[in-house]
C-alpha positions in Angstrom: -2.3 -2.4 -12.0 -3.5 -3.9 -15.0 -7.3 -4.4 -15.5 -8.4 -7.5 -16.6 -11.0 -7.2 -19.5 -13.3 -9.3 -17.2 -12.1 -7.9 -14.0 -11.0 -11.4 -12.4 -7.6 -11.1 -11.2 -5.2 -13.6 -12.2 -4.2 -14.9 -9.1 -6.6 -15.2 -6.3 -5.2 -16.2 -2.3 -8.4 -16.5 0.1 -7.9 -17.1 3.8 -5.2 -19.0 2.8 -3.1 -21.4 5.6 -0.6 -23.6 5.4 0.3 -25.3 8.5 2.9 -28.6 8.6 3.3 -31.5 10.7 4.3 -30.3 14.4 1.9 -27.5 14.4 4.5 -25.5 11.4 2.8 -22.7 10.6 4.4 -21.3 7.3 1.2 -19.2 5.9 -1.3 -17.7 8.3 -4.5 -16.5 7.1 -3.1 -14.9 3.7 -5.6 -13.2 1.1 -4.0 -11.5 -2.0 -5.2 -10.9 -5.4 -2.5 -9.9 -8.8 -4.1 -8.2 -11.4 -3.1 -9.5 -15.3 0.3 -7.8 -16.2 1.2 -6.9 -12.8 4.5 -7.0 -11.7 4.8 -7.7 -7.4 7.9 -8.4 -5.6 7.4 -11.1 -2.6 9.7 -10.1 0.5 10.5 -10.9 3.6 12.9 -12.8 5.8 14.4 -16.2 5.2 11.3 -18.3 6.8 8.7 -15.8 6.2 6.3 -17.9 3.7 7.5 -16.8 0.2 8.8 -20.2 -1.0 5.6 -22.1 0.4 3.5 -19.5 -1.0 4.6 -20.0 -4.2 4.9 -24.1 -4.3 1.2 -23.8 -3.6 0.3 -21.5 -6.6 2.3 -24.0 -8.7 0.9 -27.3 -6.9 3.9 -28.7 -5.3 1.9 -28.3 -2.1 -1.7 -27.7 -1.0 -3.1 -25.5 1.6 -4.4 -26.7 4.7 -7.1 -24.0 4.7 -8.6 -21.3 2.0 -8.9 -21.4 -1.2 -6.3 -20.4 -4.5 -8.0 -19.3 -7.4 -5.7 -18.6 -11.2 -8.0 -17.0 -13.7 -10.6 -17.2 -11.9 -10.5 -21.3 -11.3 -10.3 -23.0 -8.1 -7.8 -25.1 -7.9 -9.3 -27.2 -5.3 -11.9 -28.3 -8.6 -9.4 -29.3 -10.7 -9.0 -32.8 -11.1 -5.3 -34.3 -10.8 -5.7 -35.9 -14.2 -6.0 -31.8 -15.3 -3.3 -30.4 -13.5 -0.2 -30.7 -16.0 -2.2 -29.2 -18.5 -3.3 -26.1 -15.9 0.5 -25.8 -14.9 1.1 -24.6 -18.7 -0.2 -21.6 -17.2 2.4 -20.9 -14.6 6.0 -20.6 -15.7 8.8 -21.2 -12.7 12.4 -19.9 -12.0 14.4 -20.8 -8.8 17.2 -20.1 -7.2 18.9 -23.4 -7.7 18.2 -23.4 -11.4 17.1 -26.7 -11.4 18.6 -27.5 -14.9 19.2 -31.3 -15.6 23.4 -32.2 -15.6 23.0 -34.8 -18.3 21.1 -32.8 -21.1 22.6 -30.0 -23.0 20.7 -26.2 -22.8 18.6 -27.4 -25.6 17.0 -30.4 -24.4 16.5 -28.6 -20.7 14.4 -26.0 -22.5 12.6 -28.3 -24.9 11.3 -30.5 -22.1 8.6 -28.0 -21.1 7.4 -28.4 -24.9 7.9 -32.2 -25.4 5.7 -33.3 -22.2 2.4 -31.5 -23.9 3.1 -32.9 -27.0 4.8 -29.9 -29.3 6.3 -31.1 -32.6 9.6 -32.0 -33.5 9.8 -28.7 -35.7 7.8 -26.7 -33.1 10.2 -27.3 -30.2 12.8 -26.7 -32.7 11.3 -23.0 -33.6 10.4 -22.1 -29.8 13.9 -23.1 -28.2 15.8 -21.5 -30.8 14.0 -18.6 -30.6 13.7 -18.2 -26.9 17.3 -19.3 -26.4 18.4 -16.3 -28.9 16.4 -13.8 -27.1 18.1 -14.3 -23.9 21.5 -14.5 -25.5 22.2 -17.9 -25.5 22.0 -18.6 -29.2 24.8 -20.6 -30.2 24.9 -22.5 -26.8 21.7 -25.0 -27.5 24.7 -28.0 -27.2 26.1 -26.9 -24.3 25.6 -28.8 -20.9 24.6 -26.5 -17.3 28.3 -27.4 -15.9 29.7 -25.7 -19.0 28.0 -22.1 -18.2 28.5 -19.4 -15.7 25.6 -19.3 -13.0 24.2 -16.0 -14.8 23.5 -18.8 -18.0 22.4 -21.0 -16.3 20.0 -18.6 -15.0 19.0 -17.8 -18.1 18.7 -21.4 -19.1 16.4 -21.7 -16.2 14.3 -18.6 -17.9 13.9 -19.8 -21.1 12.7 -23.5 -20.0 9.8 -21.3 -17.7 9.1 -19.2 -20.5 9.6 -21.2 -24.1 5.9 -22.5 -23.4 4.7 -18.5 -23.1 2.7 -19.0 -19.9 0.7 -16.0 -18.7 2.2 -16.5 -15.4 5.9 -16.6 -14.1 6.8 -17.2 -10.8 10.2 -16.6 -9.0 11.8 -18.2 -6.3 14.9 -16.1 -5.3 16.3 -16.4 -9.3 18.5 -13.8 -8.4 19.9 -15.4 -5.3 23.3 -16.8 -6.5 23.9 -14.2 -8.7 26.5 -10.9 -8.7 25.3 -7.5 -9.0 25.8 -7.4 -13.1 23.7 -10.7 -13.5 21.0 -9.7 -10.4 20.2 -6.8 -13.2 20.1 -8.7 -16.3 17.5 -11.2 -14.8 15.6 -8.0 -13.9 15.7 -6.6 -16.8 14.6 -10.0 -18.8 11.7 -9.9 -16.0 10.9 -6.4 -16.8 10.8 -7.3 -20.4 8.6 -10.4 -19.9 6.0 -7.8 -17.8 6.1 -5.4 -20.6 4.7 -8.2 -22.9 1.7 -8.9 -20.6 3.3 -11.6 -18.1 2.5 -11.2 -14.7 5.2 -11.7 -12.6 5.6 -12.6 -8.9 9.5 -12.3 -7.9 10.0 -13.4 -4.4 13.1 -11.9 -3.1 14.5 -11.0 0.3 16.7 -8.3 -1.3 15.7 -4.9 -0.9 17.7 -3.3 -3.1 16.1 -5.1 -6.0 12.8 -2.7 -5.6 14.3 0.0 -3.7 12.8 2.9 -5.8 10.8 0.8 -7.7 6.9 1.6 -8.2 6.0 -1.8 -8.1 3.8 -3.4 -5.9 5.6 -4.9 -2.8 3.8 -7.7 -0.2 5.4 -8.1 3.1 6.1 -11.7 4.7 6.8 -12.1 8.2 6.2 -15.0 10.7 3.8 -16.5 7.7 1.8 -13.6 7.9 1.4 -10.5 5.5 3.0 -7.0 6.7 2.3 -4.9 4.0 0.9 -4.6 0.8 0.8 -1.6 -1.6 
């Protein structure tokens, strides 16, 4: 793992629970720190916790117990007028994609950069940019239905990483793909690690870290099996 220079990890789950209506337990009792620059798969079963674990790192749910800390902050301080600008830290990929039918590649990516208020020549710059490195230059005016899934993928990348968050989270982004594109979307993760990203890839696929020396934490039942 990757020190911090003030030893705060990144990402910070205390005692963390997430129970729903009905007496759903999806999270039981979960502490886990990720060092900056780590890279740690998220497995488990379909039902295991991984999706609900990550919707509460990114704020599309809160815990019922515990708290969630991201560089050292506490979410539970931060006030909902603050929390767009705090998501700039977290970049997201699902499964789905999630890209927007009636705007081409180009606008899909420069959303992320027009909601915090990036000029027109900086959007511009960063998509372009972005879009080349993941070899989609040249396909800016193309619309989602117009790409294979593997693109659209890739689309999906570049809108969670044009903003250059320090954090990327992923949702089963290799899900709906074949073999060929499961390893491109890898390797564009592997990339993204190498630059300093820390990178949480939840996956119920084993064969995506068989071999790998990357950290693996266990889901099952809500609760954490293993972690090494």
């Amino acid at each position: 793992m990757i020190e911090r220079d003030d030893g705060i990890p990144i990402i910070t789950l205390a005692s963390v629970t997430k129970r729903y209506p009905h007496d759903i337990v999806a999270l039981d009792d979960i502490t886990l720190s990720l060092e900056k620059g780590e890279f740690c798969f998220l497995t488990g079963p379909s039902g295991s916790g991984k999706s609900t674990l990550l919707k509460l790192l990114y704020f599309a749910e809160q815990p019922t117990s515990g708290d969630i800390f991201i560089e050292g902050i506490n979410i539970k301080t931060i006030k909902e007028a603050h929390k767009p600008i705090f998501r700039r830290k977290i970049g997201v990929v699902f499964q789905d994609f999630k890209l927007l039918q009636d705007r081409n590649v180009f606008d899909n990516v420069a959303l992320a950069l027009e909601v915090v208020g990036f000029s027109h020549d900086q959007i511009a710059y960063r998509v372009n940019k972005v879009l080349e490195s993941l070899g989609l230059g040249g396909k800016g005016r193309r619309f989602p239905q117009e790409l294979s899934g593997g693109e659209q993928q890739r689309v999906a990348i570049a809108r969670a990483i044009v903003n250059r968050p320090p954090i990327i989270l992923a949702d089963e982004p290799t899900g709906n793909l074949d073999s060929v594109r499961t390893m491109e979307v890898l390797d564009i993760m592997d990339e993204l690690n190498a630059r300093g990203t820390t990178i949480l890839f939840a996956t119920h696929d084993e064969r995506l870290f068989e071999g790998t020396r990357r950290r693996v934490v266990r889901l099952r039942d809500g609760r954490m099996e293993v972690g090494y």
